[in-house]
N, C-alpha and C positions, 0 to 999 in steps of 0.2 A: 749183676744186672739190676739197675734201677728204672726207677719211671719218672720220663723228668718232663713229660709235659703231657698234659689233657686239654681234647677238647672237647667242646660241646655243641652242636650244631644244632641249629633249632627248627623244625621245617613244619611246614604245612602242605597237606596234597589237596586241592577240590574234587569234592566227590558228589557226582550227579547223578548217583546210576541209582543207588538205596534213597527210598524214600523216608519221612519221618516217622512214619508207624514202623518201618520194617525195624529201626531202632530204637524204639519207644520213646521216640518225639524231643524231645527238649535242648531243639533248635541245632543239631546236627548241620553242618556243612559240609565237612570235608573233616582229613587226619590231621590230626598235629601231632606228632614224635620227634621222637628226638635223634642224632646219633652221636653215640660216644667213641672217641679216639684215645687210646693211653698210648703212647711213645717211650722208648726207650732209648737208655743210651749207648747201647748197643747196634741200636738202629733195626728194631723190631717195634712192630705199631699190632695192635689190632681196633676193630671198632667194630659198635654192635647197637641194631637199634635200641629204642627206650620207649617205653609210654609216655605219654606227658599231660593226661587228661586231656582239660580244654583248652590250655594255656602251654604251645610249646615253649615260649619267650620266660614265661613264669617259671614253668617246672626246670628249665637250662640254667636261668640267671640262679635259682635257690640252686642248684645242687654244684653248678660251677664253684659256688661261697663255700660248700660246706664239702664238698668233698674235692674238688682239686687241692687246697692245701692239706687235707686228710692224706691222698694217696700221692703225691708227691716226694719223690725219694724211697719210696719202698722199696721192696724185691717185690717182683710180680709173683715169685715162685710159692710167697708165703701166703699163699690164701685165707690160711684157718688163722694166723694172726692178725692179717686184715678184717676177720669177721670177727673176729672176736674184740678187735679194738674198735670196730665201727657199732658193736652194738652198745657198747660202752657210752661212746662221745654221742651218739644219736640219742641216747637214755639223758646226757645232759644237756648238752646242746639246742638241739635241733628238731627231733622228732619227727624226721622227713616222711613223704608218703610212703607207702606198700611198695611202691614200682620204684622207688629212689635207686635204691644201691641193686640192683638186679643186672642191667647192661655194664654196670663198671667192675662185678662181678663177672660175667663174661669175658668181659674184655682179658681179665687175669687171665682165667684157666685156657683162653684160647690164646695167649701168650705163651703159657707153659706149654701147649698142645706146638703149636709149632716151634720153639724150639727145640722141641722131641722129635719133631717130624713126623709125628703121627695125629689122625685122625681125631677129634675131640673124646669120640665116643669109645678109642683103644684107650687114648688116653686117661680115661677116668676110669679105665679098666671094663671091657668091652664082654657083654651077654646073649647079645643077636645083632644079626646083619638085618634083620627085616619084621617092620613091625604094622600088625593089621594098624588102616586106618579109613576113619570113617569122618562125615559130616556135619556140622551143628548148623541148623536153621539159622535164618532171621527169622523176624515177628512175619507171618505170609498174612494175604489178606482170606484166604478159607482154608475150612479141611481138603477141599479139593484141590489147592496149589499144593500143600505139603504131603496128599499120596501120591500126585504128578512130581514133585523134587524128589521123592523118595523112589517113584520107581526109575525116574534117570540115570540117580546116583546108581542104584543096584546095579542099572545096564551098562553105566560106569564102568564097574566091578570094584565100586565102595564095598566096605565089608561091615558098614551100619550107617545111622543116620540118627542125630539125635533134633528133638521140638523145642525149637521155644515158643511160646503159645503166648497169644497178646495177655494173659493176666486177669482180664474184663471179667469175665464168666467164668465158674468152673465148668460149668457145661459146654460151652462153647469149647472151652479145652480141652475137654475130655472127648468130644467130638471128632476134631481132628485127630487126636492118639486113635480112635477105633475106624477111622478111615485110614491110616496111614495102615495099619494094622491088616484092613480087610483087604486094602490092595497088594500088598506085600506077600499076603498068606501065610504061611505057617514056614515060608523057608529060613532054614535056624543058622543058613550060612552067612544073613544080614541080620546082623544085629538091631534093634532098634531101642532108645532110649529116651528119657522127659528129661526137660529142664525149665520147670516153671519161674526160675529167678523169684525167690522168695516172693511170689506173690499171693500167698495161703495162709494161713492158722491151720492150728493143727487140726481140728476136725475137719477141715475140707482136706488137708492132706492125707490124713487116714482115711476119707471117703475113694479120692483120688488114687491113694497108692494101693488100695485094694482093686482096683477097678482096672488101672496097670497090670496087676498083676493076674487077673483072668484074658490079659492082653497077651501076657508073656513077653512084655516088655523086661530090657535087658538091666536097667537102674533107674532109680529116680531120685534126681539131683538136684540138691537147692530147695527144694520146695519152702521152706522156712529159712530164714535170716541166719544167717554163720553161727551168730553171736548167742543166738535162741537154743541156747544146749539144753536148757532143760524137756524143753519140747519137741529138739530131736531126738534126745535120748530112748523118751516115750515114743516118738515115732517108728525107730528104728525096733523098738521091743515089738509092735503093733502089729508091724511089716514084716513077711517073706523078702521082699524085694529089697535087692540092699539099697539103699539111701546114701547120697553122695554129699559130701559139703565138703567145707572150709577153703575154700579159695579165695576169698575176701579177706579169711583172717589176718592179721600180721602179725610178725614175728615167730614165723617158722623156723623152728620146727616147734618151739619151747609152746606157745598157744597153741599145737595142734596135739601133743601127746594126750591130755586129760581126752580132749575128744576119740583119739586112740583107746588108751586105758582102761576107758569106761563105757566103752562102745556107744559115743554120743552119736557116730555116722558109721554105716557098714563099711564104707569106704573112702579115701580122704583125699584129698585134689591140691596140686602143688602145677608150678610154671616158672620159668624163666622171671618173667615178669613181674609180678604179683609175689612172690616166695624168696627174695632176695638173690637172683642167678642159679646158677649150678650149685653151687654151695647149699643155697636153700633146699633148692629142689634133691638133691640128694640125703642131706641129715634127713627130711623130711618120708622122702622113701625107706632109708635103711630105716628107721625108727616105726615104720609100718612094718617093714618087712619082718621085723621079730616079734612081731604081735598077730605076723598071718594079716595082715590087711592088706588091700592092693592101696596103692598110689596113684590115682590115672590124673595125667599128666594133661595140664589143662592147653588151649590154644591159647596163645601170648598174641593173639590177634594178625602182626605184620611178620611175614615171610622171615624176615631172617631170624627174629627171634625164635619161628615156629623152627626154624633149623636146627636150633640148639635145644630147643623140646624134643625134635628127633635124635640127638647125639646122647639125650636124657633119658630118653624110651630104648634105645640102644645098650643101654650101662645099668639097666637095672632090670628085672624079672618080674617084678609087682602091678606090671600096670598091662592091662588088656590092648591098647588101643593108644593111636596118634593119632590126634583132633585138629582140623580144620573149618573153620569158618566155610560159610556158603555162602553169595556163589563162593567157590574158592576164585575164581579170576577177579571177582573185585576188589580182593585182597593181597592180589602176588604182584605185587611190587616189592623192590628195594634188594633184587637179588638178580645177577645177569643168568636169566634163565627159570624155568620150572623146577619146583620142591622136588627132587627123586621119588617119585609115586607111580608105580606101574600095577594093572592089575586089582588095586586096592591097594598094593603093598609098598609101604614108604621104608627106601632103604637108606641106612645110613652111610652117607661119603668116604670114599676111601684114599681123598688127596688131605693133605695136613692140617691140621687146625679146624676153621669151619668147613671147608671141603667146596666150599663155595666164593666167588667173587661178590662182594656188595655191588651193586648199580650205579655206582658215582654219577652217569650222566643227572639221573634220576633225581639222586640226592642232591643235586647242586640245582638243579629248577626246583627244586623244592624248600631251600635254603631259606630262611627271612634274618636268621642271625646268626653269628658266631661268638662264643662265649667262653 
């Protein structure tokens, strides 16, 4: 089996509903993604979407040049020789973003998965049918929106709820964490977590994660820059509460072990997206998992990628939790149908491959090129 043609679809969705504080501004309109198709000549296809920043037409036309001729003629089945040869020619070539080679990584292992006929998540060798999952904020405009989103989700039957907090203030942040907190109570069957997105120094984050943690808040993620090891290191020595990063980093797994190693973060964040596919996101997990770290598996933002984050939280033991964006309806597109989430609990597919159909109508009003 080869792959004898790739495509690239370049779309954009308008999106009216999130305002620009809720995404911290800088001129948001709508999605651009991408989706990727690998064919074979066998006459098996798969495709999966892609991030593409702010530029779907940009991020399509680069990765069309530099990886259709890459994976053109390969065996889909050889995964670990495509990673290993793509981090090669990316080292001299090209230097693509974070989210480049992610969806056409996908695209492989959900080729192999269905010619198996089995499920993504048997397929990569299967750990649980059912994995808690809980919600990540936008920017809200008080602490009173995010204890009112946090007690719906509970009523939900979310099983946590994680902040992002506008950044402006640490008090103002810290605000909402002890409102979300006093409306919730003390019940320890919702998880609740922070994610200030690197908007701190370390002394307001050791002020902060102290301050979590007379909350009994569940982690505290991000609060300094990926890149900023020395000062997570010391944060992480500082703090009770484990400290989450590296999901900005690239070139996972190889940049994320010294943070393993040397206990830069208590715990370490990988995704579909961001972490170069499956591939990624797995070396990246087992290379925790023998150092006792968890892995918690980041949201890849648009449905169907967050599907193969669940086929990911399925296949491996380390990670607590399946993350979703909020609302979750303004983000479930691109897939015929609701994520498997009943209860709280996101179950993993039990029909072949993704286990899911893509949305074609969908994608095709959403289309602006093909590449």
């Amino acid at each position: 089996m080869r792959i004898c043609a790739v495509e690239i679809r370049c779309c954009r969705r308008s999106e009216k509903r999130f305002t620009q504080a809720a995404l911290r501004g800088n001129g948001f309109k709508g999605f651009d993604f991408l989706v990727v198709t690998l064919r074979t000549d066998e006459g098996l296809a798969a495709s999966m979407f892609g991030f593409a920043g702010r530029s779907a037409e940009g991020s399509g036309r680069l990765f069309a040049e530099s990886l259709r001729p890459f994976l053109i003629g390969r065996d889909p089945l050889e995964r670990e020789r495509a990673w290993r040869d793509f981090r090669t020619a990316d080292r001299w070539w090209t230097l693509l973003p974070v989210y480049a080679y992610g969806p056409f990584d996908v695209c492989l292992w959900l080729l192999g998965a269905e010619a198996a006929g089995q499920p993504l998540w048997q397929y990569i060798g299967g750990a649980r049918e059912v994995v808690p999952a809980y919600v990540s904020s936008l920017v809200l405009p008080s602490a009173a929106a995010y204890a009112e989103e946090a007690l719906a989700l509970r009523a939900g039957g979310w099983r946590g709820y994680k902040l992002h907090t506008p950044g402006r203030d640490v008090r103002e942040d810290l605000a909402a964490h002890a409102a979300v907190r006093e409306a919730i109570g003390e019940d320890a069957s919702f998880a609740l977590m922070s994610d200030p997105v690197a908007s701190m120094n370390l002394e307001q984050a050791t002020r902060f994660g102290r301050a979590l943690e007379k909350l009994d808040y569940h982690w505290f993620e991000e609060p300094l820059h990926d890149e900023d090891m020395h000062a997570l290191r010391e944060l992480s020595r500082r703090l009770e509460i484990p400290v989450v990063g590296t999901e900005v980093l690239a070139k996972h797994p190889y940049s994320v072990a010294e943070c393993i190693s040397t206990r830069v973060v208590d715990r370490v964040r990988a995704d579909v997206s961001w972490t170069g596919g499956v591939s990624g996101v797995l070396k990246t997990a087992r290379l925790a998992e023998a150092f006792g770290v968890n892995c918690e598996i980041h949201t890849s933002i648009f449905h169907p990628l967050d599907l193969v984050n669940l086929h990911c939280c399925a296949a491996v033991g380390n990670c607590d939790f399946f993350e979703l964006l909020g609302p979750v309806e303004g983000f479930a597109f691109g897939l015929q149908g609701a994520l498997p989430i009943e209860a709280g609990m996101a179950r993993a597919p039990a029909a072949p491959g993704l286990g899911m159909q893509l949305d074609w109508d969908e994608i095709d009003a959403c289309t602006i090129a093909v590449v």
